[in-house]
Short mmCIF file of the C-alpha atoms (twelve columns), coordinates in Angstrom:
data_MODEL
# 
_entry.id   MODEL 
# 
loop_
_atom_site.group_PDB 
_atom_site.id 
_atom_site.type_symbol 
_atom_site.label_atom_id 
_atom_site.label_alt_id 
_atom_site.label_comp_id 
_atom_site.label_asym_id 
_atom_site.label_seq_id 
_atom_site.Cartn_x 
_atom_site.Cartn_y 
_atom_site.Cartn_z 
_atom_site.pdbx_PDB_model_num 
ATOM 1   C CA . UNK A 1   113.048 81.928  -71.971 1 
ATOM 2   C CA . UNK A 2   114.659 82.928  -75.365 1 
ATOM 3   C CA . UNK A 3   115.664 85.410  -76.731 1 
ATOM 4   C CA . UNK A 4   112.681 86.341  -78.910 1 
ATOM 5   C CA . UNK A 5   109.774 86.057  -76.028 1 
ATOM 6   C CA . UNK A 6   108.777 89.845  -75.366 1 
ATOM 7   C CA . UNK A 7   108.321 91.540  -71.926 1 
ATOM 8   C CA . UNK A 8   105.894 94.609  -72.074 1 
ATOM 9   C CA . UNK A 9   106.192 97.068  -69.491 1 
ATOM 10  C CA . UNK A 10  103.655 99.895  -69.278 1 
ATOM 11  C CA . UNK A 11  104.390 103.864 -68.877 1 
ATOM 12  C CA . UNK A 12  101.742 105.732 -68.310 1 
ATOM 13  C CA . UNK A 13  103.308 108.999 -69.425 1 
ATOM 14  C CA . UNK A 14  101.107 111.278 -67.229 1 
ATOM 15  C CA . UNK A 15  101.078 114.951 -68.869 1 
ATOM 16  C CA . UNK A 16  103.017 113.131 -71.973 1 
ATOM 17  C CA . UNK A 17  105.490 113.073 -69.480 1 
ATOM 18  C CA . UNK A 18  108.342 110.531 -68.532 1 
ATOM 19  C CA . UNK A 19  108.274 111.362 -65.112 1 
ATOM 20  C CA . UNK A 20  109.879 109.732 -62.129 1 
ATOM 21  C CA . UNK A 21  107.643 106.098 -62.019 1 
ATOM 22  C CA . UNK A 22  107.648 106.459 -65.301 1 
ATOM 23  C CA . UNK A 23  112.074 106.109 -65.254 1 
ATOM 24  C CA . UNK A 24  111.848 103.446 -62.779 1 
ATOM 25  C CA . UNK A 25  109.963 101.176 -64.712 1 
ATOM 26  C CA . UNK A 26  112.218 101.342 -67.834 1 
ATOM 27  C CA . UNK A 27  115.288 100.970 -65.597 1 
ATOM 28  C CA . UNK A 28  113.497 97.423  -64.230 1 
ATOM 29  C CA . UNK A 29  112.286 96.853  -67.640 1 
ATOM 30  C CA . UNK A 30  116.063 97.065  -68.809 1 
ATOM 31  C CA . UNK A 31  116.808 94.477  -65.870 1 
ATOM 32  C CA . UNK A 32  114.160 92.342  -66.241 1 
ATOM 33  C CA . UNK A 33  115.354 92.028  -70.124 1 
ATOM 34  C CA . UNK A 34  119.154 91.242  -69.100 1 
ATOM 35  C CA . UNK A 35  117.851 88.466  -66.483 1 
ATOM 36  C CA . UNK A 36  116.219 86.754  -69.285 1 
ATOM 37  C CA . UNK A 37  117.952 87.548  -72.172 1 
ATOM 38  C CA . UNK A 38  114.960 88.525  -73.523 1 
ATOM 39  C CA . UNK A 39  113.170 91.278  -76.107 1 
ATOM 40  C CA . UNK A 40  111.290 93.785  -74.520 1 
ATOM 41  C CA . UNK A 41  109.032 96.703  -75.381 1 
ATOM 42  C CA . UNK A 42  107.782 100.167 -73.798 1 
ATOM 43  C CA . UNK A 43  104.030 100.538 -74.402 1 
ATOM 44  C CA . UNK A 44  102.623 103.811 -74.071 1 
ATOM 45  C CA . UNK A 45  99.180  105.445 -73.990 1 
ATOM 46  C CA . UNK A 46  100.545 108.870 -76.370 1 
ATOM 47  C CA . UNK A 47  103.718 108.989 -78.506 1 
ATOM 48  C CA . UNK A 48  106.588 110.624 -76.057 1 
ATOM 49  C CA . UNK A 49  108.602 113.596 -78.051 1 
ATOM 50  C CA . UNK A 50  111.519 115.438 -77.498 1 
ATOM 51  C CA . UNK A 51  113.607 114.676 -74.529 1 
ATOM 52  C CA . UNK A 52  111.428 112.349 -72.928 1 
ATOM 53  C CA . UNK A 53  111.786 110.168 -76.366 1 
ATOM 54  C CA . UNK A 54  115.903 110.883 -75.660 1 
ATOM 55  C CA . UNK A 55  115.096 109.404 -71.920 1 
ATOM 56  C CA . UNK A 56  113.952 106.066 -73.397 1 
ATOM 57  C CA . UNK A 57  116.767 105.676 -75.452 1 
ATOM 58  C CA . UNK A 58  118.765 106.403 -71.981 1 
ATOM 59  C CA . UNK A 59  117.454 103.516 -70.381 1 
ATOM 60  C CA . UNK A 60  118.270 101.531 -73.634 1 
ATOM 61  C CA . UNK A 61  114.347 100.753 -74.347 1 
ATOM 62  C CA . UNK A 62  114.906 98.677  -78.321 1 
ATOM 63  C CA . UNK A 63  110.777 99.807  -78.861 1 
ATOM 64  C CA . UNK A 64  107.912 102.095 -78.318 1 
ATOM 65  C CA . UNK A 65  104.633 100.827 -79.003 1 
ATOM 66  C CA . UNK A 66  102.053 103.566 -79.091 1 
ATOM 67  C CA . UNK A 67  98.384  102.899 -78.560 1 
ATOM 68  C CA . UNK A 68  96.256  104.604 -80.959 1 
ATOM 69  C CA . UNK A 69  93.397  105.860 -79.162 1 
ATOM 70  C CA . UNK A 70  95.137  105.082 -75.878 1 
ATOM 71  C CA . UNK A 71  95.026  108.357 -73.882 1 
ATOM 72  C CA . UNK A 72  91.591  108.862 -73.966 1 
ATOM 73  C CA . UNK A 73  91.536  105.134 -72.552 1 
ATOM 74  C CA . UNK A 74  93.196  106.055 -69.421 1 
ATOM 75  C CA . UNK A 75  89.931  107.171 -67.693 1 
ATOM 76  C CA . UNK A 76  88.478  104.002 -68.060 1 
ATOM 77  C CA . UNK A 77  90.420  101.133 -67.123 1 
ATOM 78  C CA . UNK A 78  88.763  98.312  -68.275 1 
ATOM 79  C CA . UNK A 79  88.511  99.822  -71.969 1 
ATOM 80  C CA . UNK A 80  92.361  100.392 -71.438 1 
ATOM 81  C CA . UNK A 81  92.836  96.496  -69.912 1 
ATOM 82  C CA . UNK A 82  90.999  95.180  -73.152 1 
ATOM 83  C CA . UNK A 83  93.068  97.131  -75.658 1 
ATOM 84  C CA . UNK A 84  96.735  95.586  -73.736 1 
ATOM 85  C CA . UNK A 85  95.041  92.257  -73.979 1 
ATOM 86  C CA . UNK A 86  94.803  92.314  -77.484 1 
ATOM 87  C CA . UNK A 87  98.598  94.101  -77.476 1 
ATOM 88  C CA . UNK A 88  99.876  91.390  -75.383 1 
ATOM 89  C CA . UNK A 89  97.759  88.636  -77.119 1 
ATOM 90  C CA . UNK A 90  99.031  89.537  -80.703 1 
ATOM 91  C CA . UNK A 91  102.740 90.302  -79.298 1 
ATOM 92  C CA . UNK A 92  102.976 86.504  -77.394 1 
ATOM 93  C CA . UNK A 93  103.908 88.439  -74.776 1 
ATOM 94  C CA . UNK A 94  105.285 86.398  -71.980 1 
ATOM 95  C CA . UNK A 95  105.730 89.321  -69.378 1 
ATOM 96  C CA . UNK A 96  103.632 92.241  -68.537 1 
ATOM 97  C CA . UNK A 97  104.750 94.755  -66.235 1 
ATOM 98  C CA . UNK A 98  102.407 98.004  -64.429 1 
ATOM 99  C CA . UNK A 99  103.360 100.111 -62.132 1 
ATOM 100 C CA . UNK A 100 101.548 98.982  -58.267 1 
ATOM 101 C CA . UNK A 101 99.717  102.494 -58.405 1 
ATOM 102 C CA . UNK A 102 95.756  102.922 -58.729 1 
ATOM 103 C CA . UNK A 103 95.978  102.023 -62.127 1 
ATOM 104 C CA . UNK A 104 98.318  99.321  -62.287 1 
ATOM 105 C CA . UNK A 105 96.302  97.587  -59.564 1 
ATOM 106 C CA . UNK A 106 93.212  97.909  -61.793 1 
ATOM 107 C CA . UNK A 107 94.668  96.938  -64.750 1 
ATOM 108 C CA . UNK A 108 96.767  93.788  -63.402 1 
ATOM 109 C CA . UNK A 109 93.749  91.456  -62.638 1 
ATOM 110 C CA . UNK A 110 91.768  92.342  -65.564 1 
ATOM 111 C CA . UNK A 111 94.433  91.221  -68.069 1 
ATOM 112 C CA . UNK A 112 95.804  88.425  -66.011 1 
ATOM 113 C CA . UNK A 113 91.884  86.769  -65.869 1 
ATOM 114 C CA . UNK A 114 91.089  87.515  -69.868 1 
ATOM 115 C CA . UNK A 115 94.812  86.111  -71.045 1 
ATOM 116 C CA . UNK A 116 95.023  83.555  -68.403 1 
ATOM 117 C CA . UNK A 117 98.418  84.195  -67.022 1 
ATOM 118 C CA . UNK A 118 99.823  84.269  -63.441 1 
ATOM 119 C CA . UNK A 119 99.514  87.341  -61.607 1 
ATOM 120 C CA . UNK A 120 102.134 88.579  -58.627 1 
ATOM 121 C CA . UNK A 121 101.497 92.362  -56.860 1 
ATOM 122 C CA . UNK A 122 103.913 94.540  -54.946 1 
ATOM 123 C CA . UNK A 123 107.260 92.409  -56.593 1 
ATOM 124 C CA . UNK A 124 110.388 94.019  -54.852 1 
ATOM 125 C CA . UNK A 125 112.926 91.409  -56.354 1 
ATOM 126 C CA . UNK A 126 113.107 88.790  -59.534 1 
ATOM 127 C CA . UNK A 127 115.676 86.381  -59.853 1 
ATOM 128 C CA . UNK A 128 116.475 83.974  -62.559 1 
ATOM 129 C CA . UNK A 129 115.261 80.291  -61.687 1 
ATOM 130 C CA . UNK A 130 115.435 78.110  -64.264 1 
ATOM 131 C CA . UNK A 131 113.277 78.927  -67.389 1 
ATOM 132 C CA . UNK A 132 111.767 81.575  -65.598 1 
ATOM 133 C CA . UNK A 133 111.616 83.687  -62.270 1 
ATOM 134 C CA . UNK A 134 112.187 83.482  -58.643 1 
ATOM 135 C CA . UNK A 135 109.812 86.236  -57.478 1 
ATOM 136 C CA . UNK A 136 109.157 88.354  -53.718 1 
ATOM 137 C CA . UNK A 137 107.218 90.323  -52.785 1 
ATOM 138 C CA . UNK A 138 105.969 92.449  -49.766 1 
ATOM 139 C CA . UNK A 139 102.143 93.534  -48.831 1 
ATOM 140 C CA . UNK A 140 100.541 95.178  -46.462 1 
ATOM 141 C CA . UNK A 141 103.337 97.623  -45.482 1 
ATOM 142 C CA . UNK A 142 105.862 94.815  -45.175 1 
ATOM 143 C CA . UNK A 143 103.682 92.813  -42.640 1 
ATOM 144 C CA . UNK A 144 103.023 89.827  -45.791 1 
ATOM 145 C CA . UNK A 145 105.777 89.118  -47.064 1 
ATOM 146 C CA . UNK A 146 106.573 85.583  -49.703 1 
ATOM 147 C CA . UNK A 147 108.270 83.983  -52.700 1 
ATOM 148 C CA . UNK A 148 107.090 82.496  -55.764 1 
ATOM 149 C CA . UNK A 149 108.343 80.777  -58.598 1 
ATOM 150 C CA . UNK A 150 107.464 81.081  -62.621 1 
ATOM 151 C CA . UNK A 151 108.170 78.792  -64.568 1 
ATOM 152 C CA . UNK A 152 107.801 80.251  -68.154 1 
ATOM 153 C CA . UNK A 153 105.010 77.894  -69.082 1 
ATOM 154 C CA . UNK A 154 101.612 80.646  -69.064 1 
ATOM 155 C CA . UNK A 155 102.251 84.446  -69.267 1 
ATOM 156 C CA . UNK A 156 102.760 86.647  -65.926 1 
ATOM 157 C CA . UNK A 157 101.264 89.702  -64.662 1 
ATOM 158 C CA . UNK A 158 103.747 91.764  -62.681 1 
ATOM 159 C CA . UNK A 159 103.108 94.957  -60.472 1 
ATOM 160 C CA . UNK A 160 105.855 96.792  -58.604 1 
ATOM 161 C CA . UNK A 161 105.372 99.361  -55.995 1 
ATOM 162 C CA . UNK A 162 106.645 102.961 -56.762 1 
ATOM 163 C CA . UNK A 163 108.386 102.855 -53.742 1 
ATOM 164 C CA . UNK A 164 110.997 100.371 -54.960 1 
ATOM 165 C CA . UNK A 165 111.597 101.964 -58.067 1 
ATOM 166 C CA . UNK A 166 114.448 102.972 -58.904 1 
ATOM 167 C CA . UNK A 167 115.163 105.402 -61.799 1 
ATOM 168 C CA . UNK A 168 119.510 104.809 -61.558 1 
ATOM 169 C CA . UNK A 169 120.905 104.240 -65.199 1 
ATOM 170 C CA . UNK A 170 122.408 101.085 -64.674 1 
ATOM 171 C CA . UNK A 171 126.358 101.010 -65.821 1 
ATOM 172 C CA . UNK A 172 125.661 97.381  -67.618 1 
ATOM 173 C CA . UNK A 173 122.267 99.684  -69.613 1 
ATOM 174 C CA . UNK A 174 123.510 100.638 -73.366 1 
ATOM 175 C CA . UNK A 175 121.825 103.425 -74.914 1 
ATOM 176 C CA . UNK A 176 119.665 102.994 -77.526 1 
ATOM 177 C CA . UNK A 177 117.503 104.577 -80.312 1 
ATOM 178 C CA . UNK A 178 114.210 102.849 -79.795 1 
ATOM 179 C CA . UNK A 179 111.946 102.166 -82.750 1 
ATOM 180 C CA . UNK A 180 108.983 103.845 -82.467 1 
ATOM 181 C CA . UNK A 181 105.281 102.448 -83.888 1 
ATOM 182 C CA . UNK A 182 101.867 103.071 -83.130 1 
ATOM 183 C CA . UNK A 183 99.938  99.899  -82.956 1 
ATOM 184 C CA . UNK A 184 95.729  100.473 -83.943 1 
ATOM 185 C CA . UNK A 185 93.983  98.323  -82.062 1 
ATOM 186 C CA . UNK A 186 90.968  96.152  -83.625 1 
ATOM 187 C CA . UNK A 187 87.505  98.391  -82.764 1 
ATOM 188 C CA . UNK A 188 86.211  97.125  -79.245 1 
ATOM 189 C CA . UNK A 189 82.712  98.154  -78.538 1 
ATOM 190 C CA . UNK A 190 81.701  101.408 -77.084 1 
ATOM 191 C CA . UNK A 191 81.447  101.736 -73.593 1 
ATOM 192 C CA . UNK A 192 77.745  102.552 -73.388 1 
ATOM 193 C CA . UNK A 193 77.603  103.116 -70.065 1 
ATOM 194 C CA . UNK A 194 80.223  105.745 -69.181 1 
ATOM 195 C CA . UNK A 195 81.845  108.749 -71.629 1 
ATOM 196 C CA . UNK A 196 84.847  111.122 -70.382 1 
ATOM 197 C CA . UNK A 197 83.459  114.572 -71.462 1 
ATOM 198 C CA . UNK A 198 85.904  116.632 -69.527 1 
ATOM 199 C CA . UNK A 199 89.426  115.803 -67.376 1 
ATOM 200 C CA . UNK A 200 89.653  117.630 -64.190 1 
ATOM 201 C CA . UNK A 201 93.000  117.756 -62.390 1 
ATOM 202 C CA . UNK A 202 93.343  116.902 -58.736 1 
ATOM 203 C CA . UNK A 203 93.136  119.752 -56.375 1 
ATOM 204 C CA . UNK A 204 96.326  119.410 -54.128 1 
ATOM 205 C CA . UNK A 205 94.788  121.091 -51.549 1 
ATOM 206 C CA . UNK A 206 91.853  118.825 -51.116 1 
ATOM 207 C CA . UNK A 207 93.029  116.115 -52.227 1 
ATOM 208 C CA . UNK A 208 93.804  112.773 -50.045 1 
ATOM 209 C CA . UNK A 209 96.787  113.232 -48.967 1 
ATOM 210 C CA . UNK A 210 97.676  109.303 -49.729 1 
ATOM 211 C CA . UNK A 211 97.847  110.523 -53.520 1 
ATOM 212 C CA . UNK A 212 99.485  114.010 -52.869 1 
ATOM 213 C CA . UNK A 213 102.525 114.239 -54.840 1 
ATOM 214 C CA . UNK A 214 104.138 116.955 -53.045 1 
ATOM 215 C CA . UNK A 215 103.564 117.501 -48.670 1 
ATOM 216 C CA . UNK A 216 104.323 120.356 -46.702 1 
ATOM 217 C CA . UNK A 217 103.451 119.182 -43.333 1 
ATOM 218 C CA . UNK A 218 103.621 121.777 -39.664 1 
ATOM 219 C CA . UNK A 219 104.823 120.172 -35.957 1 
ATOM 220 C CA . UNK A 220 104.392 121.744 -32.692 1 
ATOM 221 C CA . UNK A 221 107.533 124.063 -33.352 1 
ATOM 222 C CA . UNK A 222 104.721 125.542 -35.696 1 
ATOM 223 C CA . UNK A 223 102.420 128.572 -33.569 1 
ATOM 224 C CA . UNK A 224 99.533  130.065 -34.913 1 
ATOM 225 C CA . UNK A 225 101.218 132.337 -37.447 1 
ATOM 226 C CA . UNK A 226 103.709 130.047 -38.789 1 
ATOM 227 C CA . UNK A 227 100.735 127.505 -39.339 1 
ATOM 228 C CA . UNK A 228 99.128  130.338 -41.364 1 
ATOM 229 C CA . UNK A 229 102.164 131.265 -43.034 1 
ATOM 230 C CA . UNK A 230 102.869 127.636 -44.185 1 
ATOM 231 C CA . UNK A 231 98.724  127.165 -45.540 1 
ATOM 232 C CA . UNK A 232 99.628  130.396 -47.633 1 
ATOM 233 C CA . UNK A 233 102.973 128.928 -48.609 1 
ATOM 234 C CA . UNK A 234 101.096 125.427 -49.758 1 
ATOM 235 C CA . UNK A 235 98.655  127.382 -51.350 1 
ATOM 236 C CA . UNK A 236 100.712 129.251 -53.543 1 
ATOM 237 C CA . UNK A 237 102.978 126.725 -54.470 1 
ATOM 238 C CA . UNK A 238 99.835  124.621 -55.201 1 
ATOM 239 C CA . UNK A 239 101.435 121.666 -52.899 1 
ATOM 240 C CA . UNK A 240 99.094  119.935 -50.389 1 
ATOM 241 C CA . UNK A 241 99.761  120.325 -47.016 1 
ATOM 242 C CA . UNK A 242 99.583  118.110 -43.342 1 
ATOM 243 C CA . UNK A 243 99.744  118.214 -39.473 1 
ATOM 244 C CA . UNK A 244 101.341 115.982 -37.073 1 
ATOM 245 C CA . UNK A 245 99.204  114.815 -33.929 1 
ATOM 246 C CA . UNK A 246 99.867  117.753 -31.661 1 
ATOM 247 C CA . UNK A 247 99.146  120.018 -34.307 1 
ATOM 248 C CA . UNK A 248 95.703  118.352 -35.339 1 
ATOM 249 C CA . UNK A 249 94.399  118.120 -31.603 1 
ATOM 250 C CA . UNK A 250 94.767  121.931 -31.427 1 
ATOM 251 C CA . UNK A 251 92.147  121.712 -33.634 1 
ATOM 252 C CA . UNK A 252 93.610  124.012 -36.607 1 
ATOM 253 C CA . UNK A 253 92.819  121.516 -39.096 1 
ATOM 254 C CA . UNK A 254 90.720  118.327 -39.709 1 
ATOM 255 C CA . UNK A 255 91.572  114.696 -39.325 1 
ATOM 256 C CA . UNK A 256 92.015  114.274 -42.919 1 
ATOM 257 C CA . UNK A 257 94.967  116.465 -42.601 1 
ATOM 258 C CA . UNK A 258 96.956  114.175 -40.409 1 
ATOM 259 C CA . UNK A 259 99.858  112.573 -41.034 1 
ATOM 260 C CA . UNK A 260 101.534 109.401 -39.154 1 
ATOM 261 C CA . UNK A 261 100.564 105.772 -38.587 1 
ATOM 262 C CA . UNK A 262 97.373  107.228 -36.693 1 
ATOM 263 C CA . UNK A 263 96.381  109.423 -39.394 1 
ATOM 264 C CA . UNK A 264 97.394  108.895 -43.036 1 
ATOM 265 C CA . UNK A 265 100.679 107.030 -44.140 1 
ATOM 266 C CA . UNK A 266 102.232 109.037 -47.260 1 
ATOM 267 C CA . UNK A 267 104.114 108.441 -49.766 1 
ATOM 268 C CA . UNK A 268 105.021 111.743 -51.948 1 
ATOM 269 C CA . UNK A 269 108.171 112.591 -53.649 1 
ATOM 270 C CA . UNK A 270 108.583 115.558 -51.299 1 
ATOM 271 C CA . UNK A 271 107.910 115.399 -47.828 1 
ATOM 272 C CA . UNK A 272 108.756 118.676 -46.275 1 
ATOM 273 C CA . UNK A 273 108.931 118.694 -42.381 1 
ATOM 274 C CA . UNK A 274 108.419 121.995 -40.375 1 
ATOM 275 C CA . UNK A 275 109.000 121.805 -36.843 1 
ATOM 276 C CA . UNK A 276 108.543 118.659 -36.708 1 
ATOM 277 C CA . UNK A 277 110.107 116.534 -33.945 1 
ATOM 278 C CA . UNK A 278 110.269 112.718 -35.731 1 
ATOM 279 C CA . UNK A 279 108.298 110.904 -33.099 1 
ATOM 280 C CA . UNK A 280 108.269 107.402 -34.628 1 
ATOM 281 C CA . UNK A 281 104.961 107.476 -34.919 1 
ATOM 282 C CA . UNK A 282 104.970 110.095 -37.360 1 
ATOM 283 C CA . UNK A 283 108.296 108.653 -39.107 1 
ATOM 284 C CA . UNK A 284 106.400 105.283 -39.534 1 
ATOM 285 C CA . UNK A 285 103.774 107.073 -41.659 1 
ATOM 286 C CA . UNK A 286 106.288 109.203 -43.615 1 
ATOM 287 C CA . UNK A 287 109.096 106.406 -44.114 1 
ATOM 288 C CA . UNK A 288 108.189 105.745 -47.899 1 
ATOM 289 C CA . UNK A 289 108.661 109.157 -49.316 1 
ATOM 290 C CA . UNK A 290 110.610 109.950 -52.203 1 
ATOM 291 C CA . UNK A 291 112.911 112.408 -50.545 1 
ATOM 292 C CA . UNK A 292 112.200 114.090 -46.696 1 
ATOM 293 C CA . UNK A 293 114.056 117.437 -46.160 1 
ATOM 294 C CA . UNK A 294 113.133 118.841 -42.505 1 
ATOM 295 C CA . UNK A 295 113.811 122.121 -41.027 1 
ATOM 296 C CA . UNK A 296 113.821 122.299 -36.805 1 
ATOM 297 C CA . UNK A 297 115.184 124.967 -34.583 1 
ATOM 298 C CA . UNK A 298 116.536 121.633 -32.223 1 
ATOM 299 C CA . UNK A 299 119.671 120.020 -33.581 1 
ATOM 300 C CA . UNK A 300 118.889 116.675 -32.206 1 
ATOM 301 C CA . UNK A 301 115.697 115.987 -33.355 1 
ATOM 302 C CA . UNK A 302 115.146 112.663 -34.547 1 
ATOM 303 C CA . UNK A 303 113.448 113.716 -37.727 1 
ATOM 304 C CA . UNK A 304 117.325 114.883 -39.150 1 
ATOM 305 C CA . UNK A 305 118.299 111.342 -38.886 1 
ATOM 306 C CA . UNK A 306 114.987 110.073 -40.857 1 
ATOM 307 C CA . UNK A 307 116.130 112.919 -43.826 1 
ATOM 308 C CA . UNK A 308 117.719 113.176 -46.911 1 
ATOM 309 C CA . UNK A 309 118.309 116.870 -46.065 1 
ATOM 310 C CA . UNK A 310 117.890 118.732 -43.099 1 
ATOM 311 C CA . UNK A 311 118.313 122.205 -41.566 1 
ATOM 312 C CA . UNK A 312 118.556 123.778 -38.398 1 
ATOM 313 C CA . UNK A 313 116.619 126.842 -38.520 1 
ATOM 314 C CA . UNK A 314 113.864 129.071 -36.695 1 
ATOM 315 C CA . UNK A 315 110.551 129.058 -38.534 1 
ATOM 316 C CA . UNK A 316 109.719 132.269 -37.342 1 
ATOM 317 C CA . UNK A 317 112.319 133.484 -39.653 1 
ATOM 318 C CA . UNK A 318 112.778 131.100 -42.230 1 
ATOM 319 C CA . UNK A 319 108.643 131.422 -43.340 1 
ATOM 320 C CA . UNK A 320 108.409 134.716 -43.424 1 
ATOM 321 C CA . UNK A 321 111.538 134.818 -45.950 1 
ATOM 322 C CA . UNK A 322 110.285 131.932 -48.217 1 
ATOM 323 C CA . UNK A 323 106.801 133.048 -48.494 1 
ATOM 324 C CA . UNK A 324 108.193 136.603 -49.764 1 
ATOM 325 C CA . UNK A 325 110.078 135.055 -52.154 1 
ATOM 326 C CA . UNK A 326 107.785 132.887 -53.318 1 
ATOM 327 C CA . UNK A 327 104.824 135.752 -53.611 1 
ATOM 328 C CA . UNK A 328 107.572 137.599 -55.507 1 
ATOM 329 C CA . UNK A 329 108.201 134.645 -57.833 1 
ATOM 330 C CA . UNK A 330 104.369 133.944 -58.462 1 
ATOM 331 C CA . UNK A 331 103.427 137.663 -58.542 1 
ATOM 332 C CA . UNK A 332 101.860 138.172 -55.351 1 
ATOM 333 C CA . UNK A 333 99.479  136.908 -53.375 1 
ATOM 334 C CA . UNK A 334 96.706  135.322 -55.665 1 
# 
């Protein structure tokens, strides 16, 4: 590739914020460029302000290309896939890159099919080769795993998993002071058959916990009180909350609740373990968090060695505590 074919990577910005997918995909972007000595540009659905325009210029991003209208775009998809289409058609992009999330996934073989480009999911590693790219990739929880080659000649369609993003400033990365535009895309038909009239945000507490952000999960060192001590906790803190096995077959909570390679595998940015043993059962489901921090009353557990943190404590003491300080922080009980 040359210098002047573009790569466009795609942020989100959920909340208008640059938030932790949102880092890693500007860090890769940044890579991405180097490997191919090539141009690249941040496209965004809302015009990032403040510090989060500061954090762009971090990851040494040259542009920001705003789409007008874009935000409200977000709930549908395929209105959103049609507007980077014309982006990427008008732009000769060469490379477009989503995050592997819900939306990513959606928007990857929509734009791919209309543009005609390739189209690789889940990419862990790219490699120069050539004019182009030595690509891997892993699937299916790192059962499928293959390489494949680009060769520059048709534009790609790239998604990476949030899991192997990484949001580390490279020391190679030179800051930058992008140069920010809003692009108006030509009018595309009305969607006829759908219209947002209202945005309601996901309910932590009821919501799956594969797309919980934040998990507070109880083990068998968790008794009746604790259990209810810990709801109140996740509750407050408006973080969702899980079971292991033992804990589910006492029947304080439904299925949907538990967490492990029987129940659901998770993949927050928190994952906080309470009396929780770290059968590896239940470490096989948790593996991909963000960050795990456990507490346990048993030294040797073998959660502490699946942790980033971890702390030998009773929960009979250390709940009590934290949800006192908490109701004090949040103004009581609510």
């Amino acid at each position: 590739m040359g210098g002047t074919d573009q790569i466009i990577v795609f942020v989100d910005l959920p909340g208008g914020e640059l938030d932790e997918t949102g880092r890693g995909l500007l860090s890769y972007g940044s890579r991405l460029a180097g490997i191919l000595d090539s141009h690249w540009t941040a496209v965004t659905p809302t015009a990032p302000e403040g510090e989060h325009l500061a954090s762009f210029g971090a990851y040494g991003v040259p542009a920001i290309t705003c789409v007008a209208g874009g935000e409200n775009a977000l709930d549908t998809p395929a209105h959103l896939g049609r507007l980077l289409v014309q982006l990427a058609t008008e732009t000769v992009a060469k490379i477009i890159v989503l995050p592997h999330n819900d939306l990513g996934a959606t928007l990857a073989p929509v734009i791919a099919a209309t543009i005609g480009a390739g189209i690789l999911t889940e990419v862990v590693t790219a490699r120069r080769h050539g004019e182009g790219l030595r690509l891997s990739r892993q699937a299916l929880g790192g059962r499928v795993a293959e390489t494949k080659e680009w060769d520059g000649s048709r534009p790609l369609v790239i998604t990476v998993p949030t899991r192997s993003l990484s949001q580390v400033l490279m020391p190679t990365v030179r800051p930058s002071s992008p140069f920010l535009t809003v692009w108006h895309p030509v009018a595309l038909p009305a969607n006829a058959a759908a219209t947002v009239t209202e945005r309601i945000p996901p309910d932590p507490q009821t919501v799956d916990l594969t797309e919980a952000e934040v998990i507070f999960s109880a083990g068998k060192g968790c008794d009746q009180a604790t259990f209810d001590q810990l709801k109140e906790l996740c509750r407050l803190l408006n973080v969702s909350f899980g079971v292991t096995r033992p804990v589910y077959d006492l029947g304080w909570t439904g299925f949907e609740r538990m967490v492990g390679q029987t129940g659901r595998t998770v993949t927050p940015r928190l994952y906080l373990a309470l009396g929780i043993s770290g059968s590896m059962h239940h470490v096989g489901g948790i593996k991909d968090s963000r960050r795990i921090i456990s507490i346990n009353s048993d030294a040797k557990a073998p959660i502490f060695a699946n942790s980033d943190e971890g702390f030998v404590a009773d929960l009979k003491e250390v709940l009590p505590s934290l949800l006192e300080r908490v109701k004090a922080a949040v103004g009581g009980a609510q």
